[in-house]
N, C-alpha and C positions, 0 to 999 in steps of 0.2 A: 739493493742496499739492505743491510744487517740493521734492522731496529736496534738504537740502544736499550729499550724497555727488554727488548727479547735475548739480549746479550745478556743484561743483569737478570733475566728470570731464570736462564739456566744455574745458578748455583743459591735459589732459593732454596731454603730448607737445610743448608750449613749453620751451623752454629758460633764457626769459630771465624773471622774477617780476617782474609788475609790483605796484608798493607799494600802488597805490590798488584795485587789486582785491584785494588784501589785507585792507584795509579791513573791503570790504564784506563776504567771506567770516568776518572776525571779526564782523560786526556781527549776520550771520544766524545765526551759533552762540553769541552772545551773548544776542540775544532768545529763541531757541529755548530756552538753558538756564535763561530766566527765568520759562520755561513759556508762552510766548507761543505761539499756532499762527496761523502766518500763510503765506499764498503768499509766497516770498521775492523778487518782484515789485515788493508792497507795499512791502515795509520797506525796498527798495533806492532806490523812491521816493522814501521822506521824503530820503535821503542826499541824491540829485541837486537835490529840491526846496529842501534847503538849503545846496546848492552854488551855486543861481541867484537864489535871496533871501532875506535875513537873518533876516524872518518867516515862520513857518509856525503852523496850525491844524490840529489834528489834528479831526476833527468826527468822531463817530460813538453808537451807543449806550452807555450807561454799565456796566461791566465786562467790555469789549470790549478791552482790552490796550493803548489807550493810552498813560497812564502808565508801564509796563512799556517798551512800544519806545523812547520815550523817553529813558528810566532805561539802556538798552540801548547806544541814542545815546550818552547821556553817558559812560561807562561803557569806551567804546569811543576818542571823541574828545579824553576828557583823560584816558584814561590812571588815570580811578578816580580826580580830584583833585578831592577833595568841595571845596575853595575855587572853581575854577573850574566849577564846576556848581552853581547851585542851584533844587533843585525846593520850590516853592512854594504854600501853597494861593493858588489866582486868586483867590475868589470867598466873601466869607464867610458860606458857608451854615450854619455851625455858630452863628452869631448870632444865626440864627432863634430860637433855643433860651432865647434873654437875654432880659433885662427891655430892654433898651439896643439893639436891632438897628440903630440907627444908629453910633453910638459904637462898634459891634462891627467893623460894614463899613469906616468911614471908618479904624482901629487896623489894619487887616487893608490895605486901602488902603495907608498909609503907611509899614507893613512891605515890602511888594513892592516900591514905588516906592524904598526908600533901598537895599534889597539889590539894585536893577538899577541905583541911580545908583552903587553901591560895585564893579558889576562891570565897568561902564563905564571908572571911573576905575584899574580893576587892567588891562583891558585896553589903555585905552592907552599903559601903561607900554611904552617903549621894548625893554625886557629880556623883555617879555612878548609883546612882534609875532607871536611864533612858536606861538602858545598861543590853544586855542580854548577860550572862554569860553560859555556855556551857560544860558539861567535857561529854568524852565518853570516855568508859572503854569497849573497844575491846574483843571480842572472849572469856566474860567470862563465868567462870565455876559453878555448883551449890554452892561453897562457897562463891561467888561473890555473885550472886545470892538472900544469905541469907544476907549478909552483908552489904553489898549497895542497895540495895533494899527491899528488906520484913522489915528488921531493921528500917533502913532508914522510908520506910511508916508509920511503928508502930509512932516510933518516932513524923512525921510530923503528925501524928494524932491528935498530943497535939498541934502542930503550933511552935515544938521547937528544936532543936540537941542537944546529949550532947555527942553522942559516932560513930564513924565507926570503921570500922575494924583494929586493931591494936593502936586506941587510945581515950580514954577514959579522957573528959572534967570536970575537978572538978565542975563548971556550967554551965549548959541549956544556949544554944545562940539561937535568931528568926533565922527559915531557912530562906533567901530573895526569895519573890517572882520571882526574875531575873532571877535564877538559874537554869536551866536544867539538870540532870543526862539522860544522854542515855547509855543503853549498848546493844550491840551484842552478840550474844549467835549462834551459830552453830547447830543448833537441827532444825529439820521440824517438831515435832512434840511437838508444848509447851503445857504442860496441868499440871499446877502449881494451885492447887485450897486453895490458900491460902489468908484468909480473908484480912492479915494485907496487905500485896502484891498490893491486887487488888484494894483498898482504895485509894492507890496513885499512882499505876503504871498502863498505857496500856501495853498490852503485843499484838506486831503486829506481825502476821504470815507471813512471807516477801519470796516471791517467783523470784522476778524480778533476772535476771543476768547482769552481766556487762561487756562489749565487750570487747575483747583483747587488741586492741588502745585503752582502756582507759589511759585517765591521768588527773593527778591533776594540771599541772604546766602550767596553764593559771592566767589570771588577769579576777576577776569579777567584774564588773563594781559594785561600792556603789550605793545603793537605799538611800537615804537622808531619812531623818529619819523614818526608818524601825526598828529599836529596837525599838523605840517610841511604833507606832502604835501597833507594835506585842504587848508589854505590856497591852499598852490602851485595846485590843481585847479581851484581856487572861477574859475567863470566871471562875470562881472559885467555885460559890457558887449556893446552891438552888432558892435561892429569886433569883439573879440578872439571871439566865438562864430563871427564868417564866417570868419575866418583859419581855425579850431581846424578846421572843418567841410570846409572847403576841403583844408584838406590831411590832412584823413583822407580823407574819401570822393570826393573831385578834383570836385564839384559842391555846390551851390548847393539847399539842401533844399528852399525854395520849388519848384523844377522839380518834383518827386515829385509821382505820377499822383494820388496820394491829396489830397496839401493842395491841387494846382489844383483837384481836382474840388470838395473842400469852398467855396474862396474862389467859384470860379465860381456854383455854387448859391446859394451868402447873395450874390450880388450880383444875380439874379434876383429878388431879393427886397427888391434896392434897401439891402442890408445889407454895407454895406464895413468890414474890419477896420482899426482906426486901425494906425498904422505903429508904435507902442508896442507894441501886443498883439504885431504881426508878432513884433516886435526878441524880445518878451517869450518867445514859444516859440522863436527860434533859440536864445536863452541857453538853453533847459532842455533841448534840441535839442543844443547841444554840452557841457553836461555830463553827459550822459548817456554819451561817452566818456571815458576814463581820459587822461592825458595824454601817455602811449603810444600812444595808438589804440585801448584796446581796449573793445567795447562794454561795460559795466556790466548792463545787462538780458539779451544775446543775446551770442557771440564774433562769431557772424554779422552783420555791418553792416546787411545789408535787413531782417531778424529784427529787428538794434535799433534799426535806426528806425523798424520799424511799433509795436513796444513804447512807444519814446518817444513816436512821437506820437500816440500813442490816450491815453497820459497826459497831453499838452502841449492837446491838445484838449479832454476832459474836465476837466483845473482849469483853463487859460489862458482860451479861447474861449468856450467854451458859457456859464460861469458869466455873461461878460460881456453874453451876449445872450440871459438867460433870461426877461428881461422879453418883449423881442420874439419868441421862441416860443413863451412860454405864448399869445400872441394871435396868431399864426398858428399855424393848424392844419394847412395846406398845408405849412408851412417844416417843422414839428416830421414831418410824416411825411413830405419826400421826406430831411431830414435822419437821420432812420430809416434809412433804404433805404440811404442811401448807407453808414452807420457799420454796420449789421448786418452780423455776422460775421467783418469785419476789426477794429474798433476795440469791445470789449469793454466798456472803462471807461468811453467816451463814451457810447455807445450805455447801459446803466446810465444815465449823470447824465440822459442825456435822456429818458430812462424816469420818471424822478422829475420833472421839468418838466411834468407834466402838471396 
């Protein structure tokens, strides 16, 4: 584990404070003080993964500190404003337990869906643009799964809503940029190779656990306008991640010896990355700096871009092509070779691909 002290000592002797590192450095003493143990790596992940798309999944084993980072998240992005965060159970497993398990799920259903269509319609209040909005849907199940997110993506693929789960819009309303959907899921091993899914959601493999003393019922001090910035940062699109890219590091991150050498390989293999996926890891690729310049994982630029793209490769890439490695064995182990040692995370997912 990444000492916080030793995180903030790397960019002692700057002069000028940047906000969005701020952030981050409130976010990992946030989850820390929540009893979370995590590499601060991780948790800086989910930040950048939902700076580059509006869905995320946190996947991992059950009381493993999910919910806690999270809660951390929120916590941190609005400022402690229980109306603009709500955490939710996804999944109604407590139904099990009734005479009625359907009538439980579909009640539990209809709760989630009208407290995301109510935070929809707060966020795209005009007076609220500046304000980040939050729901997390707890502990859900593949139906969740398909309905709040794969749906959901498809959907946001046109830039619009018109349906979730148990309710269906006679017209298309804009989703707000403000908005964030997270959910939790209970599995260690997520491998969901679904087009529409992956378009708008990260999907993070979450390993950290969270200490027995944990607890949430402390006060976090406000960062003054930190929904601001988080907005301002939010990278979204192809053009504005080459600009961002370009004029931090004056080239063009396709060039770097590592992502040729991966594209080169999977096309030995007659495996071309669509030019989506491409676009997909530049965006996570330039939010991964602050909008100052500075890296968010490393102060060091080559540092954070081998951090970035060992992450951009393990959830973008791989995920998308795990079908065709589980059936080459050839791919899967010169794929090996090539990630071992430098890309960490990757090398992991691909370990589980077997």
């Amino acid at each position: 584990m990444i000492a916080i002290t030793n995180l903030s000592r790397r960019t002692q002797g700057r002069s000028e404070p940047d906000p969005e590192y701020a952030i981050v450095t409130r976010l990992i003493r946030t989850a820390t003080d929540a009893g979370l143990r995590a590499n601060p790596i991780a948790v800086i992940n989910l930040y950048v993964a939902l700076k580059s798309k509006p869905l995320t999944i946190l996947a991992g084993p059950a009381q493993s500190g999910k919910i806690a980072l999270v809660w951390s998240l929120a916590q941190v992005l609005t400022d402690g404003d229980r109306l603009q965060c709500q955490m939710m159970i996804g999944h109604a497993w407590w139904a099990e337990r009734s005479s009625d398990v359907s009538f439980g799920t579909r009640t539990q259903t209809r709760f989630n869906t009208e407290k995301i269509f109510a935070l929809i319609e707060e966020a795209l209040q005009p007076a609220n643009s500046q304000r980040v909005y939050l729901a997390c849907l707890t502990r859900i199940s593949p139906a969740e799964l398909t309905g709040y997110f794969s749906e959901v993506a498809f959907q946001l693929g046109h830039g619009q809503i018109m349906r979730l789960p148990g309710n269906h819009l006679t017209e298309p309303i804009p989703y707000p940029p403000n908005l964030l959907i997270v959910g939790t899921m209970d599995t260690s091993r997520p491998d969901w190779p679904d087009a529409d899914l992956h378009s708008q959601t990260t999907i993070i493999q979450w390993s950290a656990m969270e200490t027995e003393s944990s607890g949430r019922n402390f006060q976090v001090p406000s960062l003054p306008g930190s929904q601001r910035e988080f907005l301002r940062s939010c990278i979204r699109s192809e053009q504005a991640a080459r600009l961002k890219l370009h004029r931090i590091l004056g080239w063009w991150p396709q060039s770097s010896p590592p992502f040729i050498e991966i594209e080169c390989l999977l096309r030995k293999h007659s495996v071309a990355l669509p030019d989506a996926v491409r676009d997909e890891v530049l965006i996570y690729l330039a939010n991964a700096w602050t909008r100052n310049g500075r890296g968010l994982f490393d102060p060091a630029h080559p540092h954070n871009m081998t951090m970035a793209l060992d992450l951009a490769m393990g959830q973008i890439i791989l995920p998308r092509l795990s079908a065709t490695i589980r059936h080459s064995a050839t791919l899967r182990k010169q794929l090996g070779e090539a990630l071992d040692g430098r890309f960490p995370c990757s090398a992991e997912l691909l370990n589980s691909l077997t």
